[in-house]
mmCIF file of the C-alpha atoms, coordinates in Angstrom:
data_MODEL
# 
_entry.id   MODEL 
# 
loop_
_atom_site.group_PDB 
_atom_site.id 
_atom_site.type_symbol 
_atom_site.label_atom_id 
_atom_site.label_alt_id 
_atom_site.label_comp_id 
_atom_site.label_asym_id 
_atom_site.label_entity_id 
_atom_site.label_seq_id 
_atom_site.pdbx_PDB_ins_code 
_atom_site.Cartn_x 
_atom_site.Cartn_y 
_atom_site.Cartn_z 
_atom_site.occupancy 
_atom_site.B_iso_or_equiv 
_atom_site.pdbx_formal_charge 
_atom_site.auth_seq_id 
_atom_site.auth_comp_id 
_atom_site.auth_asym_id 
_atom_site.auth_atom_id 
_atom_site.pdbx_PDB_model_num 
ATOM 1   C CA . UNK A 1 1   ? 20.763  -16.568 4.252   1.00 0.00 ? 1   UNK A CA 1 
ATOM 2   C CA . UNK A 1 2   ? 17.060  -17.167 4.183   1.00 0.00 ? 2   UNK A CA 1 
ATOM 3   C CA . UNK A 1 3   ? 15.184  -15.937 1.106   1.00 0.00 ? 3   UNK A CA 1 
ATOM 4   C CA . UNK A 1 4   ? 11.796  -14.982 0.381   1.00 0.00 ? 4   UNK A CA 1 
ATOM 5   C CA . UNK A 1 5   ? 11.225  -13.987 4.220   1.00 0.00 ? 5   UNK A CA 1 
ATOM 6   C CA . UNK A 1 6   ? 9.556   -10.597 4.824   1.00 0.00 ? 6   UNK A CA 1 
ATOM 7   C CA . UNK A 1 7   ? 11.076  -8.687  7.280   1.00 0.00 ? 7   UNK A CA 1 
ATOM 8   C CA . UNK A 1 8   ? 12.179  -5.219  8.617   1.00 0.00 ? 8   UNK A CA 1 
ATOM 9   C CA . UNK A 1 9   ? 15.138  -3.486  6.546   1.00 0.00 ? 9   UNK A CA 1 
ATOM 10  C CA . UNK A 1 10  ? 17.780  -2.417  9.369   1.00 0.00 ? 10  UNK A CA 1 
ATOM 11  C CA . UNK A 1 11  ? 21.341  -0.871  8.413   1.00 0.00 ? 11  UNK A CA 1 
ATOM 12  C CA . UNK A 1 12  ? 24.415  -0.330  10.178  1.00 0.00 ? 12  UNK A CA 1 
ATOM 13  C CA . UNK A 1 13  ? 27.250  1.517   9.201   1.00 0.00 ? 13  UNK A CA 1 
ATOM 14  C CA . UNK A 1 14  ? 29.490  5.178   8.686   1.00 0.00 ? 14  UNK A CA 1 
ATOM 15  C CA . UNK A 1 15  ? 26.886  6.493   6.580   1.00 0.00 ? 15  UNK A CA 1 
ATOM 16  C CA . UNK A 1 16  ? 23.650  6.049   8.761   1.00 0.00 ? 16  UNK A CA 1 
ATOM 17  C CA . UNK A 1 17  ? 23.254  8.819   10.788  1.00 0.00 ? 17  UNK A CA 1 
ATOM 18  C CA . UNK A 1 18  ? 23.967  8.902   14.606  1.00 0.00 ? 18  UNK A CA 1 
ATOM 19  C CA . UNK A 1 19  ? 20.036  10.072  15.441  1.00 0.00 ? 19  UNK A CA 1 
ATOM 20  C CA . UNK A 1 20  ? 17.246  12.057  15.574  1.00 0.00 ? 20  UNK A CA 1 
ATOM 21  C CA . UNK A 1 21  ? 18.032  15.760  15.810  1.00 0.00 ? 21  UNK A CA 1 
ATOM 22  C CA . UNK A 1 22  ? 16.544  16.461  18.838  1.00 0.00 ? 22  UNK A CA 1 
ATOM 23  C CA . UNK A 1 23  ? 14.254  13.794  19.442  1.00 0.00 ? 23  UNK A CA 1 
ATOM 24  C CA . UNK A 1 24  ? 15.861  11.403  21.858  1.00 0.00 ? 24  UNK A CA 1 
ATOM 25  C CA . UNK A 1 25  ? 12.355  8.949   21.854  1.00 0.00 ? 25  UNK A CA 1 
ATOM 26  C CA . UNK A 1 26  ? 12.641  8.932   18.387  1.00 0.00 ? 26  UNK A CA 1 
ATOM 27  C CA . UNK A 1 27  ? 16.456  8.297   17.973  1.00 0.00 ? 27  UNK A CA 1 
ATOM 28  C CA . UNK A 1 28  ? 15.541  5.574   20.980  1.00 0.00 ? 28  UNK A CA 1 
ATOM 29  C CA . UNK A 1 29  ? 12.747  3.979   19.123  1.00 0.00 ? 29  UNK A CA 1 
ATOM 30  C CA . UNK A 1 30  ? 14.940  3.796   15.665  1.00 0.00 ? 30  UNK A CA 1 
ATOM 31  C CA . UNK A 1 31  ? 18.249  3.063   16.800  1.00 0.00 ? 31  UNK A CA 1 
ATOM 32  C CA . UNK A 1 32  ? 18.797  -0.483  18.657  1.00 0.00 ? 32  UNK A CA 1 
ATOM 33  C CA . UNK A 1 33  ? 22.230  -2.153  19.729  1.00 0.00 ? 33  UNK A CA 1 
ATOM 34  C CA . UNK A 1 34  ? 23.735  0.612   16.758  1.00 0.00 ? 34  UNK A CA 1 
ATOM 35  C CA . UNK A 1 35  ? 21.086  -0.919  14.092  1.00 0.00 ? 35  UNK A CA 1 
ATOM 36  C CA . UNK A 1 36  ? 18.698  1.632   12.376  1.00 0.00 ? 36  UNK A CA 1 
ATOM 37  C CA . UNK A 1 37  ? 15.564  0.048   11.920  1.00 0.00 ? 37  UNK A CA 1 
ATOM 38  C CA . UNK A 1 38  ? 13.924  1.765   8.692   1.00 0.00 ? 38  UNK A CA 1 
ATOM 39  C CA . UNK A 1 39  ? 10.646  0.738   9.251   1.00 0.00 ? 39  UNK A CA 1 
ATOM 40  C CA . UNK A 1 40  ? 10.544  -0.926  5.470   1.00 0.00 ? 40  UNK A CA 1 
ATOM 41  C CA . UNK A 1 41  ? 10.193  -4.751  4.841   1.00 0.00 ? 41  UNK A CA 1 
ATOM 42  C CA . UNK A 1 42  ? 11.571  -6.630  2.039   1.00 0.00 ? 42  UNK A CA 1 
ATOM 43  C CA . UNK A 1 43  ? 13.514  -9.579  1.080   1.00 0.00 ? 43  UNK A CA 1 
ATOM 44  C CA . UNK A 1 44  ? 16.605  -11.438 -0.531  1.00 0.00 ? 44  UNK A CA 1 
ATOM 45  C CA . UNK A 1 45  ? 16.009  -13.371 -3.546  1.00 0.00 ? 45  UNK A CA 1 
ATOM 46  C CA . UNK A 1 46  ? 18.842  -16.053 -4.849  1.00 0.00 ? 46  UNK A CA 1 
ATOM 47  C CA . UNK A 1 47  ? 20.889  -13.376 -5.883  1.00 0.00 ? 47  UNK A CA 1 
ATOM 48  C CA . UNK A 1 48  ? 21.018  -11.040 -2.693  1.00 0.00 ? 48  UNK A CA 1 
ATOM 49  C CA . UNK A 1 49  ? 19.286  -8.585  -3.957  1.00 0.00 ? 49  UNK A CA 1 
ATOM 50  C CA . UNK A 1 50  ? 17.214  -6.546  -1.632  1.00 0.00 ? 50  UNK A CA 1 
ATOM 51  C CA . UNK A 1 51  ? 13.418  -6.231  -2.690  1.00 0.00 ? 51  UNK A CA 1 
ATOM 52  C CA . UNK A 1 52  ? 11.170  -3.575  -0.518  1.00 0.00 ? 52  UNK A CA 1 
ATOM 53  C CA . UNK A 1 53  ? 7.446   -4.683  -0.392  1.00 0.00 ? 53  UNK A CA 1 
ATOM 54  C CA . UNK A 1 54  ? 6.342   -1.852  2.107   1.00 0.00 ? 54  UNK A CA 1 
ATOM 55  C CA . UNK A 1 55  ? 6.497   -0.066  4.999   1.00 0.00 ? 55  UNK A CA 1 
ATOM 56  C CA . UNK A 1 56  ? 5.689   -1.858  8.568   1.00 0.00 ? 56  UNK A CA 1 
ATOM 57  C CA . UNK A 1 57  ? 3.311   0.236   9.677   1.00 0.00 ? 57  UNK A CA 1 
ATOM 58  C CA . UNK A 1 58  ? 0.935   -0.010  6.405   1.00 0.00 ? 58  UNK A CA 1 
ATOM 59  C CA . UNK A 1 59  ? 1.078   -3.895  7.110   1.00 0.00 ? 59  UNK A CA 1 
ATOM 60  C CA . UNK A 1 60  ? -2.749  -5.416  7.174   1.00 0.00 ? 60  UNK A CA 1 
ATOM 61  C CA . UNK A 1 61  ? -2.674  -8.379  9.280   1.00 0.00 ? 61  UNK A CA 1 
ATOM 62  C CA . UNK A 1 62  ? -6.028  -10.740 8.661   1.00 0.00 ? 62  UNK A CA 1 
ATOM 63  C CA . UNK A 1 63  ? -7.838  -12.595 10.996  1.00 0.00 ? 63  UNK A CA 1 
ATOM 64  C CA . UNK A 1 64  ? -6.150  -15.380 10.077  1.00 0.00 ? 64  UNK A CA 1 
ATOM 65  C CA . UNK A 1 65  ? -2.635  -13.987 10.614  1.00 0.00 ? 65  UNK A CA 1 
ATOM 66  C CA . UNK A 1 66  ? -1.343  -13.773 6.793   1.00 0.00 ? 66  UNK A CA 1 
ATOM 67  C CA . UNK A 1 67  ? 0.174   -10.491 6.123   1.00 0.00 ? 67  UNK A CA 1 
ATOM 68  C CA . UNK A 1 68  ? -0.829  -8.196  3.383   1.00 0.00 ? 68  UNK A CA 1 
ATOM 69  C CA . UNK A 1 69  ? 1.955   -5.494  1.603   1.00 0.00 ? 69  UNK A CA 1 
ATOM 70  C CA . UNK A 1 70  ? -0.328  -3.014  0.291   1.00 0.00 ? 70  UNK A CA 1 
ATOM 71  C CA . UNK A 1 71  ? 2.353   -0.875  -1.347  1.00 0.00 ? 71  UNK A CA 1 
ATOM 72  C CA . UNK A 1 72  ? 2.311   -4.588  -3.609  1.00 0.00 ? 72  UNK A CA 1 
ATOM 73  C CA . UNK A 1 73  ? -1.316  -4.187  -4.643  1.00 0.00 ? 73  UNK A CA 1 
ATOM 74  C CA . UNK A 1 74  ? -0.926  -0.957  -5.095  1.00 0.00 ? 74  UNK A CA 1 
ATOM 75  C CA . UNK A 1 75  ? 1.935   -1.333  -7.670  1.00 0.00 ? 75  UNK A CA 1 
ATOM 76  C CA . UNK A 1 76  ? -0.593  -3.432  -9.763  1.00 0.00 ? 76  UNK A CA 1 
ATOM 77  C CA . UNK A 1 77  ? -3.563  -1.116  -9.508  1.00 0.00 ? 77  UNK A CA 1 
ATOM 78  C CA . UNK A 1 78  ? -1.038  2.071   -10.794 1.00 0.00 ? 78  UNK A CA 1 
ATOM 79  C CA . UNK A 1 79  ? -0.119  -0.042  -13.914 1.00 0.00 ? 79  UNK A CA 1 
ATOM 80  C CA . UNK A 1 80  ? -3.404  -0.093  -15.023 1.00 0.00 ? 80  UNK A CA 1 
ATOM 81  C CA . UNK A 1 81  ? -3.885  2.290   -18.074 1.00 0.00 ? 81  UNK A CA 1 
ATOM 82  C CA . UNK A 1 82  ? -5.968  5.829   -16.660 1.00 0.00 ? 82  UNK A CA 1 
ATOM 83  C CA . UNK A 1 83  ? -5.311  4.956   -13.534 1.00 0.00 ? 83  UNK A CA 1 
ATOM 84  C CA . UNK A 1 84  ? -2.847  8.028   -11.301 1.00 0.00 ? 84  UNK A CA 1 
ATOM 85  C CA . UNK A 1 85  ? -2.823  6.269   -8.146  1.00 0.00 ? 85  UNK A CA 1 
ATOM 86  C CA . UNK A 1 86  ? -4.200  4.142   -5.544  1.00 0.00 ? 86  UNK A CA 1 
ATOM 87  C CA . UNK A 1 87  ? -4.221  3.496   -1.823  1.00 0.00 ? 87  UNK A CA 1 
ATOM 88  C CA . UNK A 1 88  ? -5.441  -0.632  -0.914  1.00 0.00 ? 88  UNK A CA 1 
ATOM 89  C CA . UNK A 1 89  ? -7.123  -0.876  3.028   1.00 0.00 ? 89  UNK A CA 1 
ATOM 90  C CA . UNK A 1 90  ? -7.841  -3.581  5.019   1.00 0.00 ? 90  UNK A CA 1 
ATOM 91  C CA . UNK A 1 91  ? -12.459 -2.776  5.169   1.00 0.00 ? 91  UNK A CA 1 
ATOM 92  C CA . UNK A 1 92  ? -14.098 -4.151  7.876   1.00 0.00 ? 92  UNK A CA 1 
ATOM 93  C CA . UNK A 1 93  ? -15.745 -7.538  6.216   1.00 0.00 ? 93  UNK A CA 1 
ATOM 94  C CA . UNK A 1 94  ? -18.989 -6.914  8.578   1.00 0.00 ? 94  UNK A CA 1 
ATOM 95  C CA . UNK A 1 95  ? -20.571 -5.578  11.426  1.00 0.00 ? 95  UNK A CA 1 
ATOM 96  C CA . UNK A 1 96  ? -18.075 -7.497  14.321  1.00 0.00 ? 96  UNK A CA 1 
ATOM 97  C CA . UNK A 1 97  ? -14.936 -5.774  12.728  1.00 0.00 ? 97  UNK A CA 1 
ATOM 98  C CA . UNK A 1 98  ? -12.957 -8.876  13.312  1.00 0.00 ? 98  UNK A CA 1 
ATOM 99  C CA . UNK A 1 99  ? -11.895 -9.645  9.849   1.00 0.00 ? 99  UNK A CA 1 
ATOM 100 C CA . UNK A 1 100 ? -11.050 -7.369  6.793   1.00 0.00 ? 100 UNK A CA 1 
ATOM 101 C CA . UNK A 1 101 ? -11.262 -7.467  2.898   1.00 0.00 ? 101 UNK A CA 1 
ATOM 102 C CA . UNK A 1 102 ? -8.841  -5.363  0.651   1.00 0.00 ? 102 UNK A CA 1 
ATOM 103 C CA . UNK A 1 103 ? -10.271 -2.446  -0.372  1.00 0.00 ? 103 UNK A CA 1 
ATOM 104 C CA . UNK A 1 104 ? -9.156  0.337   -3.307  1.00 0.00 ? 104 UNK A CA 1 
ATOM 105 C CA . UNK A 1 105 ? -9.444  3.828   -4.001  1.00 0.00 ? 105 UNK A CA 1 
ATOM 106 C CA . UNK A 1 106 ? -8.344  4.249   -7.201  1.00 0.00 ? 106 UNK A CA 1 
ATOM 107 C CA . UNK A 1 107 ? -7.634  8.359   -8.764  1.00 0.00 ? 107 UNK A CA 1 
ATOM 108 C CA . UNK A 1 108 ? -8.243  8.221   -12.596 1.00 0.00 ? 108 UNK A CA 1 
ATOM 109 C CA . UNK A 1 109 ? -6.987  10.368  -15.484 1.00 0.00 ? 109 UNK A CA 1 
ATOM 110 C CA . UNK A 1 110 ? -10.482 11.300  -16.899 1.00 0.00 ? 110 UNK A CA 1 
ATOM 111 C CA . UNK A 1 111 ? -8.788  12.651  -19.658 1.00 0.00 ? 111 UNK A CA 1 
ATOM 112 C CA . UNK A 1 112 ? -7.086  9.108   -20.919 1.00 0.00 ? 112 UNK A CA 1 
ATOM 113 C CA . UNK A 1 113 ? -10.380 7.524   -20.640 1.00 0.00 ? 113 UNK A CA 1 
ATOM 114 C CA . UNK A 1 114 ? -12.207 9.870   -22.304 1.00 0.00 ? 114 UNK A CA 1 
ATOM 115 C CA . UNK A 1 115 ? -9.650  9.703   -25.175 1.00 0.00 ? 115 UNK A CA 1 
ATOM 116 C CA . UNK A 1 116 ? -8.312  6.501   -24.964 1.00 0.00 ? 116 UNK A CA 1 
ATOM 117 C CA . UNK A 1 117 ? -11.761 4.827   -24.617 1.00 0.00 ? 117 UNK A CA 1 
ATOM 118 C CA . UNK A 1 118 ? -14.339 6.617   -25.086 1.00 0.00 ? 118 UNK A CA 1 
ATOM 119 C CA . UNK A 1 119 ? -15.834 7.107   -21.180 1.00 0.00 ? 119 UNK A CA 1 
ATOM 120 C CA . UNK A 1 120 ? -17.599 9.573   -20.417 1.00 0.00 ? 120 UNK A CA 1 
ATOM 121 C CA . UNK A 1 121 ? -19.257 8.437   -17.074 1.00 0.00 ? 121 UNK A CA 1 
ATOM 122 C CA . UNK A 1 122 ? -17.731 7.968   -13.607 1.00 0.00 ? 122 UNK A CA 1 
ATOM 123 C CA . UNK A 1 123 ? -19.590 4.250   -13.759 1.00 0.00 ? 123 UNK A CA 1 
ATOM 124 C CA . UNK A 1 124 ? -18.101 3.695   -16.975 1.00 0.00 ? 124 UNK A CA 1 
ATOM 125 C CA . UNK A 1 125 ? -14.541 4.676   -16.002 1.00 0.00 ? 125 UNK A CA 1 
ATOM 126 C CA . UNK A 1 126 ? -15.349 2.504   -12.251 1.00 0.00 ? 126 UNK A CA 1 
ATOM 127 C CA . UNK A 1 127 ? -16.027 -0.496  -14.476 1.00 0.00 ? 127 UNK A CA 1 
ATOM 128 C CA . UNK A 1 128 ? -13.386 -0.717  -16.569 1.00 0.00 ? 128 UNK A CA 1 
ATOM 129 C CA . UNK A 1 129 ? -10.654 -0.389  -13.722 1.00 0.00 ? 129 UNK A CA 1 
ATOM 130 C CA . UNK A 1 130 ? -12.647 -2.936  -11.424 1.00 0.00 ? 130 UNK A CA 1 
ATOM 131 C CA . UNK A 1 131 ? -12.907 -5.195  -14.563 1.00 0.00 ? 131 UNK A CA 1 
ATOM 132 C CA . UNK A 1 132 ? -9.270  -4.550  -14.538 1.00 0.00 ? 132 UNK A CA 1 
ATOM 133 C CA . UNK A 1 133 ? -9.019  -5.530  -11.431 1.00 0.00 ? 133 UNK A CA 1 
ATOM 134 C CA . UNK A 1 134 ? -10.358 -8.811  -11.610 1.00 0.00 ? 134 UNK A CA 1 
ATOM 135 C CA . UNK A 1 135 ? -8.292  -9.958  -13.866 1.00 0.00 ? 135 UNK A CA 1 
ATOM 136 C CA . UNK A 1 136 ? -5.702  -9.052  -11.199 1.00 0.00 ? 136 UNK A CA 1 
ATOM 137 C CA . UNK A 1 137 ? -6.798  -10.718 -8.383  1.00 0.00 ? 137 UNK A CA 1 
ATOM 138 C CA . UNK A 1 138 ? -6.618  -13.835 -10.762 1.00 0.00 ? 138 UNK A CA 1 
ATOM 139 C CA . UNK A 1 139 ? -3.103  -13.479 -10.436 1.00 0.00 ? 139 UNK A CA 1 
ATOM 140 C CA . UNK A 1 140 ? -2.962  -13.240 -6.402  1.00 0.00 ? 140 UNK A CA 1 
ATOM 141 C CA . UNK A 1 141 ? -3.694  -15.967 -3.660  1.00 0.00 ? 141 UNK A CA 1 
ATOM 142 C CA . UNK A 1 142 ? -7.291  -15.504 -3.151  1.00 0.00 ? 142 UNK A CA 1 
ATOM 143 C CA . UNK A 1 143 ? -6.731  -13.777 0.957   1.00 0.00 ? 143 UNK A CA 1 
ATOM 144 C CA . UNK A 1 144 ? -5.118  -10.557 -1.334  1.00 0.00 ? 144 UNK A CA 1 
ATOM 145 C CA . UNK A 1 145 ? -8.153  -10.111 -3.780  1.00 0.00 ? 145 UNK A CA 1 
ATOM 146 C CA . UNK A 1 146 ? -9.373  -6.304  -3.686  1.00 0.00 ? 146 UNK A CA 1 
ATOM 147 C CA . UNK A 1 147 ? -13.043 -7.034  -3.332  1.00 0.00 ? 147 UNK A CA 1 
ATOM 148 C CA . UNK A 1 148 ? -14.347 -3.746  -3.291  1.00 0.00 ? 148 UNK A CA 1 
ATOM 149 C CA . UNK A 1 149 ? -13.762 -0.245  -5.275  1.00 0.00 ? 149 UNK A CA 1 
ATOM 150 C CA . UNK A 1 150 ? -14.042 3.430   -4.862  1.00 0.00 ? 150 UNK A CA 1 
ATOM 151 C CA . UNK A 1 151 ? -12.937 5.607   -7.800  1.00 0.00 ? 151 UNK A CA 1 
ATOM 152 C CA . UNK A 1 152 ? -12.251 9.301   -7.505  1.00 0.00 ? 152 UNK A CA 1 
ATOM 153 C CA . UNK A 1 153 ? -10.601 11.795  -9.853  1.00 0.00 ? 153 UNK A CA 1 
ATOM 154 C CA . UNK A 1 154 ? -9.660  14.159  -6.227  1.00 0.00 ? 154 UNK A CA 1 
ATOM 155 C CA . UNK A 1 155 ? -5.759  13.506  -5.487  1.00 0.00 ? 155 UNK A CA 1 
ATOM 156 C CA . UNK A 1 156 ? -5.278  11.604  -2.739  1.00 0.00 ? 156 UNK A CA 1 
ATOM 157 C CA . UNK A 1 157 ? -4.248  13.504  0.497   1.00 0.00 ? 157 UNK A CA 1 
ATOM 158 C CA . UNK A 1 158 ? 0.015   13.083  0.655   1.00 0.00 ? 158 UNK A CA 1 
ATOM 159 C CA . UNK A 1 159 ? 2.542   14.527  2.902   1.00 0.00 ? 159 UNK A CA 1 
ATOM 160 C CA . UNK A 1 160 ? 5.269   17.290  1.332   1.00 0.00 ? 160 UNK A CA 1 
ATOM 161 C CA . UNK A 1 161 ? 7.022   14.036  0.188   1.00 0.00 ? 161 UNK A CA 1 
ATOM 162 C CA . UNK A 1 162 ? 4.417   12.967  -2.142  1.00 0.00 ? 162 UNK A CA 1 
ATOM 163 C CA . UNK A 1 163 ? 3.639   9.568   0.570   1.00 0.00 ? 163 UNK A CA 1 
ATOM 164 C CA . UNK A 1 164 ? -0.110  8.964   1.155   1.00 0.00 ? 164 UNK A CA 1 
ATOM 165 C CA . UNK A 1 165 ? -1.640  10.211  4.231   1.00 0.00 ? 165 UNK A CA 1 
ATOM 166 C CA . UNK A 1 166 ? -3.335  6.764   4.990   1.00 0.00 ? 166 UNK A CA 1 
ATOM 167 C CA . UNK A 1 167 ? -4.894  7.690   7.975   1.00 0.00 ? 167 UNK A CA 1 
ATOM 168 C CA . UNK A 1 168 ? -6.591  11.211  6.703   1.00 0.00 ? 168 UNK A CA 1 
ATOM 169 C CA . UNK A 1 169 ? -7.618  9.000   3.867   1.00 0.00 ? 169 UNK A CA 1 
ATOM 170 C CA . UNK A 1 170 ? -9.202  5.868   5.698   1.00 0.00 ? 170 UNK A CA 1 
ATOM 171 C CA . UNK A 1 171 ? -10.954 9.148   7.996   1.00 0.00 ? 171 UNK A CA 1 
ATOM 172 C CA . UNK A 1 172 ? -12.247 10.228  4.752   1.00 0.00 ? 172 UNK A CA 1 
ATOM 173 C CA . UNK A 1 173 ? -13.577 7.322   3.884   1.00 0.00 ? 173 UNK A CA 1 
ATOM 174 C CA . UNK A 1 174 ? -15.027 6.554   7.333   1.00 0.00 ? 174 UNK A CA 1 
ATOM 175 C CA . UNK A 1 175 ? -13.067 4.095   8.609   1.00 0.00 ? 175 UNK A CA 1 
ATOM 176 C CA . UNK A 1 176 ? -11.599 4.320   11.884  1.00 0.00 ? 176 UNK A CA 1 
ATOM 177 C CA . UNK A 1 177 ? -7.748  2.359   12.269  1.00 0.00 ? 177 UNK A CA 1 
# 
């Protein structure tokens, strides 16, 4: 078994279900040779345990083909103390669009910084997370650093199962995918 390589999650067995109530494209799309193909990546470590680092379609693919899990970075930024939630996007780096830098917009707690300490001021509360976050990317290889930061205290935009609308959100912020 190889470990450590990314790749789809797909299942097969009694409990997966037989397909897509109708919606035969779907079921077609989802379903191959009796496999269900999730559309979640993860890995084995040594022990065979199964680790999910995203979903397949929120995978940001650089110029220079290495893969970035944003659902990882994400994970990271949410840990941070004030900080609700986040959504990490591949921004185009300039004007050609060919290659992107990681991106955050972060939703803070105003009240935990306020109490906790002492911000008053959206600039105040946006430098202590990015400060936060460069101490992150310390920790990352350097192709995964979050280089730039928008902080908001508005939700972010989510489907009836609490997942982030990506695309209404990368609209919102005027990027086109």
């Amino acid at each position: 078994m190889l470990f450590r390589s990314i790749g789809e999650i797909i299942v097969k067995g009694d409990t997966v279900m037989a397909g897509y109530i109708n919606h035969e494209e779907a079921t077609k799309e989802a379903i191959i040779d009796g496999w269900f193909h999730t559309g979640d990546l993860g890995y084995f470590d040594k022990e065979e345990f199964l680790h999910i680092t995203g979903r397949k379609k929120n995978v940001i693919v650089l110029k220079n083909g290495k893969n970035i899990y944003p659902e990882e970075i994400e994970a990271m930024i949410n840990d941070i103390k004030g900080v609700k939630e986040s959504m990490v996007y591949g921004r185009p780096e300039d004007d050609d669009k060919i290659d992107l830098k990681m991106a955050a917009k972060v939703v803070y707690d105003k009240e935990v910084f306020q109490t906790e300490f002492g911000f008053e001021k959206e600039e105040e509360i946006r430098n202590a997370i990015w400060k936060q976050i460069k101490e992150m990317n310390k920790k990352m290889p350097t192709y995964k650093y979050v280089k730039e930061l928008t902080v908001t205290e508005e939700e972010l935009i989510k489907t009836t199962t609490q997942k982030i609308k990506r695309f209404e959100e990368l609209e919102k912020l005027g990027i086109n995918s």
